[in-house]
Every structure is written in structure tokens, then in C-alpha cells.
TIZAZA-578260 format. One record per residue: residue in one letter; residue number from 0; z, y, x of N, C-alpha, C, O in turn. Coordinates in Angstrom, 3 decimals. Atoms other than C-alpha are relative to their C-alpha. Example, Ala and Ser with C-alpha at 12.3 -4.5 7.8 and 13.67 -1.06 7.14 Angstrom:
2
{r: A k: 0 n.up: 0.000 n.north: -1.190 n.east: 0.890 ca.up: 7.800 ca.north: -4.500 ca.east: 12.300 c.up: 0.000 c.north: 1.200 c.east: 0.900 o.up: 0.665 o.north: 1.181 o.east: 1.936} $
{r: S k: 1 n.up: -0.060 n.north: -1.190 n.east: -0.820 ca.up: 7.140 ca.north: -1.060 ca.east: 13.670 c.up: 0.730 c.north: 1.090 c.east: -0.770 o.up: 0.899 o.north: 2.198 o.east: -0.261} $
//
This chain:
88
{r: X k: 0 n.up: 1.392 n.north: -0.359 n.east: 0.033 ca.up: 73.123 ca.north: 25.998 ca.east: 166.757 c.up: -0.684 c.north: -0.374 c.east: 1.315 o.up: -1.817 o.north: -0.856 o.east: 1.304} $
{r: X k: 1 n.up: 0.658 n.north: -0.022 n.east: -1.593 ca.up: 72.295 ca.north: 25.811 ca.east: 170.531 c.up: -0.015 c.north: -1.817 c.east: 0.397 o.up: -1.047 o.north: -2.291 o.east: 0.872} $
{r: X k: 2 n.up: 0.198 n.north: 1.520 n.east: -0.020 ca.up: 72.685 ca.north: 22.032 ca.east: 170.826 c.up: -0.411 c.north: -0.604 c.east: -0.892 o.up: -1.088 o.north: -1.586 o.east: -0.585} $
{r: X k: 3 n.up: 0.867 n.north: 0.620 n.east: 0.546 ca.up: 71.629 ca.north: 21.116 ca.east: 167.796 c.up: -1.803 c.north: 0.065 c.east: 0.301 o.up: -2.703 o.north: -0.752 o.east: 0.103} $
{r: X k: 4 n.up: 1.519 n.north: -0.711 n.east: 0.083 ca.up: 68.336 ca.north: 23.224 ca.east: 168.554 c.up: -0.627 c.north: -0.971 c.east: 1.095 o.up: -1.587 o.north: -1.713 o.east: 0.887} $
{r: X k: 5 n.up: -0.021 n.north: 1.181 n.east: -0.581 ca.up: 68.588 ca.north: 21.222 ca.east: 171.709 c.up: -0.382 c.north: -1.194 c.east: 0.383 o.up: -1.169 o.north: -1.569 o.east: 1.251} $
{r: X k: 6 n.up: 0.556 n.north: 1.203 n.east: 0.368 ca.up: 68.702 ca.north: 17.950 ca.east: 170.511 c.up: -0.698 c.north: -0.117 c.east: -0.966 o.up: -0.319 o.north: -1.089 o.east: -1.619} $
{r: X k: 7 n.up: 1.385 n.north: 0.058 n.east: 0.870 ca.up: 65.849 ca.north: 18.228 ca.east: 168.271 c.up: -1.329 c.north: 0.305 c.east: 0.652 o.up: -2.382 o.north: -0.247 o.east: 0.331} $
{r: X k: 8 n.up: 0.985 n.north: -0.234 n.east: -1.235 ca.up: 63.676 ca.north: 19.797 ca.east: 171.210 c.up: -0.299 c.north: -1.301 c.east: 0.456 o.up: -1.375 o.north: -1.887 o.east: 0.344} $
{r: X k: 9 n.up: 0.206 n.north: 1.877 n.east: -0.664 ca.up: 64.412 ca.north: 16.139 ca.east: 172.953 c.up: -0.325 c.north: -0.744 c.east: -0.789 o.up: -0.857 o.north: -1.767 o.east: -0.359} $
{r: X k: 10 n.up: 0.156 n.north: 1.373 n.east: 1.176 ca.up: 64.056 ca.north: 14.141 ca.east: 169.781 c.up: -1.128 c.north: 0.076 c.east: 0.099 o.up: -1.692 o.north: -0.997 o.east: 0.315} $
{r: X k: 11 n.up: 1.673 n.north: -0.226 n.east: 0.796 ca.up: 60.298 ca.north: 15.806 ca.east: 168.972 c.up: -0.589 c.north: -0.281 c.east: 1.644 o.up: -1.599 o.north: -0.983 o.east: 1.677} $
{r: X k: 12 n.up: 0.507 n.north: 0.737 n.east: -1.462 ca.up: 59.555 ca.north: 15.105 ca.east: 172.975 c.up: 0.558 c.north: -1.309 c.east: 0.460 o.up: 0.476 o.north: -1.621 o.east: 1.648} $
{r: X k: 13 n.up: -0.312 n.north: 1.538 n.east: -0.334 ca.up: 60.945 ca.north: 11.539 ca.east: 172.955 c.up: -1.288 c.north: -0.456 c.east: -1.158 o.up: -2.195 o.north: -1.205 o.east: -0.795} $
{r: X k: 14 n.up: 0.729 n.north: 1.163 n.east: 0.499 ca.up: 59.000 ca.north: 10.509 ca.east: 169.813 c.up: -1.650 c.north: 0.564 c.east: 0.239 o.up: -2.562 o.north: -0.264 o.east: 0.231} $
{r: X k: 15 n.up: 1.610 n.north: -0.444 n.east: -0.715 ca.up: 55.543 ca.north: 12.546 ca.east: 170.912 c.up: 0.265 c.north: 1.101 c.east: 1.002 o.up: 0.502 o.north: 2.309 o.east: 0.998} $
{r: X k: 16 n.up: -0.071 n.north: -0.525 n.east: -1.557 ca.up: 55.671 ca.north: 12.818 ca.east: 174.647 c.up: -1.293 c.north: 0.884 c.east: 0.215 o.up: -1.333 o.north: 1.701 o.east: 1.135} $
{r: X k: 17 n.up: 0.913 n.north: -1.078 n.east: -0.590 ca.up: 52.230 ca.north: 14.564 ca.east: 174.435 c.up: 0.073 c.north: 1.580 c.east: 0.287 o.up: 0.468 o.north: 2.103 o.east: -0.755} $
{r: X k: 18 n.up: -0.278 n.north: -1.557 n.east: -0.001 ca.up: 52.458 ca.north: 18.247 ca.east: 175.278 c.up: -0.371 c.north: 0.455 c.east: -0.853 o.up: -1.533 o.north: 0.117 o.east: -1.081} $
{r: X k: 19 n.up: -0.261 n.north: -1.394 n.east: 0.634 ca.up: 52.855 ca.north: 20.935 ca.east: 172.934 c.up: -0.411 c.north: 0.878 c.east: -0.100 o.up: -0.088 o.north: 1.585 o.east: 0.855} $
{r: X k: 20 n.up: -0.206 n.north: -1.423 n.east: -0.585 ca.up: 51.906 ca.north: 23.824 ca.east: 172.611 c.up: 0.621 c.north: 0.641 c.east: -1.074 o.up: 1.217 o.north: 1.678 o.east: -0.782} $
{r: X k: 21 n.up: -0.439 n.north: -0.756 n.east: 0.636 ca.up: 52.986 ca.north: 24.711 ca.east: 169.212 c.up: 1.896 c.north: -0.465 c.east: 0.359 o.up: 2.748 o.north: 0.341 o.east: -0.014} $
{r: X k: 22 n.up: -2.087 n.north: 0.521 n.east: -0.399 ca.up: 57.339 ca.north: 22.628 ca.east: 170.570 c.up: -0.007 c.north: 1.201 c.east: 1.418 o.up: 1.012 o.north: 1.796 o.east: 1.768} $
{r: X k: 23 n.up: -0.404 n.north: -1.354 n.east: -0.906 ca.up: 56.339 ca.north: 25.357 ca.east: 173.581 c.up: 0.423 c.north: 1.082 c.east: -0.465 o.up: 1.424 o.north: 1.709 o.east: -0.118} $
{r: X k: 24 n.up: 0.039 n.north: -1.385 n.east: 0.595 ca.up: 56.172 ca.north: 28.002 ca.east: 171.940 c.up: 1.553 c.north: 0.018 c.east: -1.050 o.up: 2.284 o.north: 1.007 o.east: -1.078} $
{r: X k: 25 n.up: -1.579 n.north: 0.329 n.east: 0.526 ca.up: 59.561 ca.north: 26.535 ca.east: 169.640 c.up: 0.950 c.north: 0.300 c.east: 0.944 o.up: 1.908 o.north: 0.999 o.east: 0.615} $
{r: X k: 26 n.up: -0.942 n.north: 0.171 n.east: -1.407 ca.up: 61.333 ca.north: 26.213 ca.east: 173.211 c.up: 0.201 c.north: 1.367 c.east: -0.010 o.up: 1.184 o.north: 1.869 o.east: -0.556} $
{r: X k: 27 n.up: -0.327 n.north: -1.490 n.east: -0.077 ca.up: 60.583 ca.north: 30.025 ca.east: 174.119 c.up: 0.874 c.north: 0.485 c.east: -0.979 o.up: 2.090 o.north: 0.545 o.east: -0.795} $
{r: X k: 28 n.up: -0.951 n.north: -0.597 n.east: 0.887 ca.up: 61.749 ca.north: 31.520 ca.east: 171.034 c.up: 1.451 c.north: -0.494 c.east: 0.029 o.up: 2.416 o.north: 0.270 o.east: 0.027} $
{r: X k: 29 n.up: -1.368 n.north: 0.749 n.east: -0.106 ca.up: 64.628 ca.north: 29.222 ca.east: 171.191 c.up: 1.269 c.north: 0.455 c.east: 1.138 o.up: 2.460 o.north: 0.765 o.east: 1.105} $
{r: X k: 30 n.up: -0.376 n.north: -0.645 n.east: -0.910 ca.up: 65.424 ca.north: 30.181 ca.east: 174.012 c.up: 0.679 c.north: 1.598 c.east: 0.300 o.up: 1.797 o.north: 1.929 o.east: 0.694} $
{r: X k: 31 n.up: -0.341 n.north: -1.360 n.east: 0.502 ca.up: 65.354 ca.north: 33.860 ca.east: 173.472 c.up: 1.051 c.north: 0.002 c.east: -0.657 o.up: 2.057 o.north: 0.417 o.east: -0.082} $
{r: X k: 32 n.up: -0.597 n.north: 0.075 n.east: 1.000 ca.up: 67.116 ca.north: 33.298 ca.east: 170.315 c.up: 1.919 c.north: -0.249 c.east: 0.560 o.up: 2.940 o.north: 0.369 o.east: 0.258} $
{r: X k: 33 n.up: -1.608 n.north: 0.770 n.east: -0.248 ca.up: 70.426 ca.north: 31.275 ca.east: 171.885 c.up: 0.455 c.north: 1.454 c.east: 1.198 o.up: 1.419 o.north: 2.217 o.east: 1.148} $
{r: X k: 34 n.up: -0.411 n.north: -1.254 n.east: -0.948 ca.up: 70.280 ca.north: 33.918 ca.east: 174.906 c.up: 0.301 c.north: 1.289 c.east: -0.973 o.up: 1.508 o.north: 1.517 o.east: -1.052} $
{r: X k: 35 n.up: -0.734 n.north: -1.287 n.east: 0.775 ca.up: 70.603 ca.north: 37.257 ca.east: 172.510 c.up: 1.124 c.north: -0.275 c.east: -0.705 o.up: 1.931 o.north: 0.631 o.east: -0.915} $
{r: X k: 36 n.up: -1.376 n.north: 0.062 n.east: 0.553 ca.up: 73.342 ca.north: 35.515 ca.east: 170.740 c.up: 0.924 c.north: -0.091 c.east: 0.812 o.up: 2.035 o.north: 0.361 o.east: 0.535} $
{r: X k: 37 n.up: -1.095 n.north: 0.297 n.east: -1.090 ca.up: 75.089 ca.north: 34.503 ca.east: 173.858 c.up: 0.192 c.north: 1.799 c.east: 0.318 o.up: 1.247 o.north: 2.303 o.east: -0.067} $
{r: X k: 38 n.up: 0.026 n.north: -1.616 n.east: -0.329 ca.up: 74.717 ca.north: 38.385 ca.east: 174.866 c.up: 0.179 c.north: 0.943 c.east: -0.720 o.up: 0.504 o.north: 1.973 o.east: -0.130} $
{r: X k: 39 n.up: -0.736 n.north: -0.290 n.east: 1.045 ca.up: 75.491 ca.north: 39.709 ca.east: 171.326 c.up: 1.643 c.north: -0.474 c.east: 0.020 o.up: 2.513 o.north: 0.394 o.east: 0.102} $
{r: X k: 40 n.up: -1.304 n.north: 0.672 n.east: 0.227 ca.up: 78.650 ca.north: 37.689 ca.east: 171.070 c.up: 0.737 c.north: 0.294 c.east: 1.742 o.up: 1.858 o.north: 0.796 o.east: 1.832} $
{r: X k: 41 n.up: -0.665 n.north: -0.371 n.east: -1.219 ca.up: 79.609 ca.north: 38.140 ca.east: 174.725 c.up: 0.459 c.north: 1.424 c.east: 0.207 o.up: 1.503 o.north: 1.775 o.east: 0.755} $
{r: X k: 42 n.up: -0.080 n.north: -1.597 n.east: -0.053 ca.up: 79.060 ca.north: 42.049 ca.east: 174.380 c.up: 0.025 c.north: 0.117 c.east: 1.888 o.up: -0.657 o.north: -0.465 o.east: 2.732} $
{r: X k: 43 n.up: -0.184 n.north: -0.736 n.east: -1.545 ca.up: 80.329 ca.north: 43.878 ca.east: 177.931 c.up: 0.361 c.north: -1.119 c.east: 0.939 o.up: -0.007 o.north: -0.894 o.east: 2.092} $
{r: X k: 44 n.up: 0.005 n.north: 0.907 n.east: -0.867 ca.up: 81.562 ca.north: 40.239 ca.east: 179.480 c.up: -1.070 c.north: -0.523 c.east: 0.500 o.up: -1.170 o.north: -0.869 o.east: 1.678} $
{r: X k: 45 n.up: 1.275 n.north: 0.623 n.east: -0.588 ca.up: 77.695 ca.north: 38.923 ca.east: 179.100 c.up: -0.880 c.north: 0.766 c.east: 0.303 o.up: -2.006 o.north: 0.281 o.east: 0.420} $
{r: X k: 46 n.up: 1.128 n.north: -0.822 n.east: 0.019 ca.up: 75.847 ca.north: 41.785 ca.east: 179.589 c.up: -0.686 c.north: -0.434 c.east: 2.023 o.up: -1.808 o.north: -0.073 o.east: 2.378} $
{r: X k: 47 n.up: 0.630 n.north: 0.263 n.east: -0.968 ca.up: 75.201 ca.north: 40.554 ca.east: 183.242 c.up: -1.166 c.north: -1.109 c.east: 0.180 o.up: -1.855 o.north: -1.346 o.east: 1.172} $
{r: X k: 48 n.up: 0.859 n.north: 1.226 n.east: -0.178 ca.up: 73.179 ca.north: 37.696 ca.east: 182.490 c.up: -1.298 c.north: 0.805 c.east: -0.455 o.up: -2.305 o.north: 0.117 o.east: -0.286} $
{r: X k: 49 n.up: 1.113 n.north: -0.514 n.east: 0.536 ca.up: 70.492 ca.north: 40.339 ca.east: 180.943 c.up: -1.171 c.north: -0.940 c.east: 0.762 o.up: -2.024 o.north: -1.534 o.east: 0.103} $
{r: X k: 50 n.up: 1.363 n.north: 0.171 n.east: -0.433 ca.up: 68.011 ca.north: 39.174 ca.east: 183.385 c.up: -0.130 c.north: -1.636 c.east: 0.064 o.up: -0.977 o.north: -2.003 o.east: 0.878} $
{r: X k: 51 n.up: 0.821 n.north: 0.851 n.east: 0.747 ca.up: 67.576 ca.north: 35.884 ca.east: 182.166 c.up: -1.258 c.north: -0.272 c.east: -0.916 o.up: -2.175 o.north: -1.093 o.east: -0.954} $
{r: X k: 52 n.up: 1.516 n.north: -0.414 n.east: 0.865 ca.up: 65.181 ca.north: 37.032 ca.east: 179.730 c.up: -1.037 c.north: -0.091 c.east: 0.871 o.up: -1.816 o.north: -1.034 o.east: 0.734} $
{r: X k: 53 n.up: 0.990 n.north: 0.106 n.east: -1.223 ca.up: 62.943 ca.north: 37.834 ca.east: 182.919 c.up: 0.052 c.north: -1.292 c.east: 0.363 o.up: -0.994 o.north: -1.934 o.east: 0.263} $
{r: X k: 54 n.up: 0.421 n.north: 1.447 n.east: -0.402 ca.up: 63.512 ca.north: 34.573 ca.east: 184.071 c.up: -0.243 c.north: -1.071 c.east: -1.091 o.up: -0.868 o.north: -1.967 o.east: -0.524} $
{r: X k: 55 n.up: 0.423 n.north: 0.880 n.east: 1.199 ca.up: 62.946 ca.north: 32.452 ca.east: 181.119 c.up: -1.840 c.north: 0.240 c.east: -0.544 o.up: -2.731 o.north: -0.525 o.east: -0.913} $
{r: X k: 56 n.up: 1.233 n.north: -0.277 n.east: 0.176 ca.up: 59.992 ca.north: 34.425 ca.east: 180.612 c.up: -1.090 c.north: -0.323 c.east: 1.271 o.up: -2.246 o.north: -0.680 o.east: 1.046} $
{r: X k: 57 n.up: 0.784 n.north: 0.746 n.east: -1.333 ca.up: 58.632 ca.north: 33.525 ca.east: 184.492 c.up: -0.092 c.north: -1.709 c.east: -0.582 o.up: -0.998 o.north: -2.534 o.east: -0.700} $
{r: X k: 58 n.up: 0.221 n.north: 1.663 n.east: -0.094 ca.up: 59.370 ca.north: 30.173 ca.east: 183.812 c.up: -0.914 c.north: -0.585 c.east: -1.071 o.up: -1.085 o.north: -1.801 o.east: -0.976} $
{r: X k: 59 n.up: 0.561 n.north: 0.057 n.east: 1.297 ca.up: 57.398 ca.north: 30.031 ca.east: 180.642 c.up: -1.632 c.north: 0.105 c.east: 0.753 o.up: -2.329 o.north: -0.860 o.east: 1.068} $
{r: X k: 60 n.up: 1.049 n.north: -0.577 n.east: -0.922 ca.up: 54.522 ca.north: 31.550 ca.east: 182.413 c.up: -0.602 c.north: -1.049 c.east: 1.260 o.up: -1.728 o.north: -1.502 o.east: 1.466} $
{r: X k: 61 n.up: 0.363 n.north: 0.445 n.east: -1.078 ca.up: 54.660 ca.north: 29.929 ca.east: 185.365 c.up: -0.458 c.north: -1.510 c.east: -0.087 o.up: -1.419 o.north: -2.035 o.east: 0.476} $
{r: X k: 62 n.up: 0.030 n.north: 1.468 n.east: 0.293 ca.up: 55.378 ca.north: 26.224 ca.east: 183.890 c.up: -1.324 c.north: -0.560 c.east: -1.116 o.up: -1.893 o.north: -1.646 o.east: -1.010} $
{r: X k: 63 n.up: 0.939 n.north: 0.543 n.east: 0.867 ca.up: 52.810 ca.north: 26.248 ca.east: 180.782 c.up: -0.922 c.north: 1.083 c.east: -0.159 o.up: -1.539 o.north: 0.912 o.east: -1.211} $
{r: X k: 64 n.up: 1.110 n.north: -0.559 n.east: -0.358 ca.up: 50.346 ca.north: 29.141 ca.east: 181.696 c.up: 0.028 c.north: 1.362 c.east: -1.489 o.up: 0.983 o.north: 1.395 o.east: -2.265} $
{r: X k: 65 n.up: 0.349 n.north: -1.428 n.east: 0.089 ca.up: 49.120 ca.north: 32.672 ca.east: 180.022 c.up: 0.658 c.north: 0.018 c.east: -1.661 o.up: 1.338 o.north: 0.904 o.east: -2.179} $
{r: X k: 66 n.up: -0.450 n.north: -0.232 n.east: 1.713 ca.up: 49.802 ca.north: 31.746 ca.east: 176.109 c.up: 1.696 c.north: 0.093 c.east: -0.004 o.up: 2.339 o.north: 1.058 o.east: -0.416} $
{r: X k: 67 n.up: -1.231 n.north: -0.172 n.east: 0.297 ca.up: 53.301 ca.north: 30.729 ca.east: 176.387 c.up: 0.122 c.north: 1.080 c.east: 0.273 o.up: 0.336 o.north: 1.941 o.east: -0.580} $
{r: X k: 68 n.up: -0.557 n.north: -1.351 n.east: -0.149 ca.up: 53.833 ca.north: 33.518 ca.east: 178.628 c.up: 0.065 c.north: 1.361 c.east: -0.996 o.up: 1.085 o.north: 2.023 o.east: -1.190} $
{r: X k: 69 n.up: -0.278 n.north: -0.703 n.east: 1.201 ca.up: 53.258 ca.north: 35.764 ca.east: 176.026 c.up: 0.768 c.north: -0.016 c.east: -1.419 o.up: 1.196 o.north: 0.698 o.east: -2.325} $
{r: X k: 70 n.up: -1.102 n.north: 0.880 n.east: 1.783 ca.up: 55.007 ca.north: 33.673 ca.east: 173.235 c.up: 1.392 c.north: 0.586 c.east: 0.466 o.up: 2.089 o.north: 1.259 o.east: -0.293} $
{r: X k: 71 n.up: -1.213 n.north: -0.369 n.east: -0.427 ca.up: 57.974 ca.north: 34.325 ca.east: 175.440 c.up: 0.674 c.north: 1.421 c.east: 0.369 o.up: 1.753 o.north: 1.892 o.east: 0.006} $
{r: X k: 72 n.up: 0.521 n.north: -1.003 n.east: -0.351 ca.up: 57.252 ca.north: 37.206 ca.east: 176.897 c.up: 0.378 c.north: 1.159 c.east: -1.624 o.up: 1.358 o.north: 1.891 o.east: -1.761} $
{r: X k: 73 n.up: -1.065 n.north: -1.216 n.east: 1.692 ca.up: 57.807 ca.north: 39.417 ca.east: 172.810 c.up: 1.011 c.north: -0.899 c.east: -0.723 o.up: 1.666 o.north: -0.363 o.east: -1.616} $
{r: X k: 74 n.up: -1.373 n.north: 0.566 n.east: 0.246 ca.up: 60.418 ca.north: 36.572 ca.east: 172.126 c.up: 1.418 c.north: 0.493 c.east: 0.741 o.up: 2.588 o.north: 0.387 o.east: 0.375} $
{r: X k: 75 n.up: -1.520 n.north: -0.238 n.east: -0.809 ca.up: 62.748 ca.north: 37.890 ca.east: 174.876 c.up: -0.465 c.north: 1.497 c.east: -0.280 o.up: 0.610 o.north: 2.064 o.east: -0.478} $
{r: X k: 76 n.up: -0.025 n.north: -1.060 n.east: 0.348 ca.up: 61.344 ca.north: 41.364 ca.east: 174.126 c.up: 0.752 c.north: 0.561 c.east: -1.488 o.up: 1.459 o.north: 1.543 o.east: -1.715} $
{r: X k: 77 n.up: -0.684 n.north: -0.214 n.east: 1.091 ca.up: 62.449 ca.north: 41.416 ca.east: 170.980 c.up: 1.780 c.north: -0.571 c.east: -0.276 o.up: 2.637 o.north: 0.148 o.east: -0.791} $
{r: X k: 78 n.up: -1.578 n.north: 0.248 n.east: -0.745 ca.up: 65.981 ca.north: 39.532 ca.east: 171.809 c.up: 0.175 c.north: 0.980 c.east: 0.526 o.up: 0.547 o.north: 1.742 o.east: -0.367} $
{r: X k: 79 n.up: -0.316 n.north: -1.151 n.east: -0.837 ca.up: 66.447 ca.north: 42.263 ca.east: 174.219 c.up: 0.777 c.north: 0.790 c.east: -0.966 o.up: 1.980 o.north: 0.880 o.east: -1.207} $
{r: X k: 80 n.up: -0.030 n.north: -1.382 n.east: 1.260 ca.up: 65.861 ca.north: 45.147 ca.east: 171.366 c.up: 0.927 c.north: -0.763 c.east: -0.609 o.up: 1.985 o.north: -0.558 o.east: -0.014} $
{r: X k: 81 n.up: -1.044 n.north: 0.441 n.east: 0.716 ca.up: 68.028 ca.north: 42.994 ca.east: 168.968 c.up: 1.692 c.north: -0.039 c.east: 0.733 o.up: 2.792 o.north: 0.168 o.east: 0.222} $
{r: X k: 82 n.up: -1.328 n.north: -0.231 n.east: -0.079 ca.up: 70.651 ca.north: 42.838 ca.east: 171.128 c.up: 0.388 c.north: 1.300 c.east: 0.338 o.up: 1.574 o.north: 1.500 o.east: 0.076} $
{r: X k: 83 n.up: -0.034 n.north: -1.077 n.east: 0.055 ca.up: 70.360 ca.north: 46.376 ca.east: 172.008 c.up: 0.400 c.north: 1.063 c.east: -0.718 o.up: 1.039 o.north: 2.054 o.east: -0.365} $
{r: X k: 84 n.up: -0.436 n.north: -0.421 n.east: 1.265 ca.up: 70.574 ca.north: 47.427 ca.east: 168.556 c.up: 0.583 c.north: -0.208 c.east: -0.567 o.up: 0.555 o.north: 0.225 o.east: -1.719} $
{r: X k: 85 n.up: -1.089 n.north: 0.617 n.east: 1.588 ca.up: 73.345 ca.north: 45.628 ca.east: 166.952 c.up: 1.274 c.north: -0.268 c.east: 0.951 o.up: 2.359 o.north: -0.430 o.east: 0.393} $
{r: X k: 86 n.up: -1.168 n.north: -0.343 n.east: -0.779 ca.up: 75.712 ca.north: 45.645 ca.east: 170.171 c.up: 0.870 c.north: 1.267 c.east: 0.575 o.up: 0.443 o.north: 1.937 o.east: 1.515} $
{r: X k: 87 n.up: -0.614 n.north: -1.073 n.east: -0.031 ca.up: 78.013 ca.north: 48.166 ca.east: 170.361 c.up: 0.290 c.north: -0.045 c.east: 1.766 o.up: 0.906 o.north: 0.868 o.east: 2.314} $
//
């Protein structure tokens, strides 16, 4: 899942290099998405990486301005809660 997701991110920005905003907003979630599974599936070994979320969400913010940030921003909020709720 995480590399295919990946290489389809690069494919849709090789054949239209223009910016995005709806492949941004794909990226975030994506993002989110591969991180709560890595942190689901890791359980008590990955639980240190939690604060990725925070940083994924800066970088979102910081790199493509106020919308993503928010795209990302209840994408890793809700990752969070999901992994919260379904990791023992």
C-alpha cells in the first residue's frame, strides 16, 4: 500500500507537474493514513514515532499554506483517534 500510494503520487506529478491542490490534499491523508498503520501494526515498538503526525502536519502547513494545513491537520487527527481506538 505505502509504495504503491507512493508511486502514483510521482506518476500524477511527473505527468502534471502543475501544483495541486486537490494531489495535496491526497499526499496529507496519505500520509496520515500509512503513519496510523505503521503505529497500529507497530503497537508499543512504534508508539514513539507519535509525533510525526505534528510534524507532517507543520510541514503541510508550512510547505502549501492554511488549506492543506487543515486537510492534514483532521487527517492526522483522526489517524491519531484511529489508532487510539483499535490499539490495544
Amino acid at each position: 500500500m505505502g509504495l504503491a500510494g507512493a508511486w502514483l503520487l510521482l506518476l500524477l506529478a511527473i505527468l502534471d507537474p502543475v501544483p495541486s491542490p486537490l494531489r495535496q490534499y491526497l499526499a496529507a491523508i496519505f500520509d496520515a493514513a500509512l503513519l496510523s498503520a505503521f503505529l497500529h501494526f507497530g503497537a508499543k515498538l512504534a508508539a514513539p514515532w507519535y509525533p510525526l503526525y505534528l510534524l507532517t502536519t507543520f510541514y503541510a502547513g508550512f510547505r502549501f499554506g492554511p488549506a492543506p494545513l487543515a486537510v492534514a491537520a483532521v487527517a492526522n487527527l483522526a489517524g491519531f483517534a484511529a489508532v487510539v481506538a483499535a490499539t490495544p
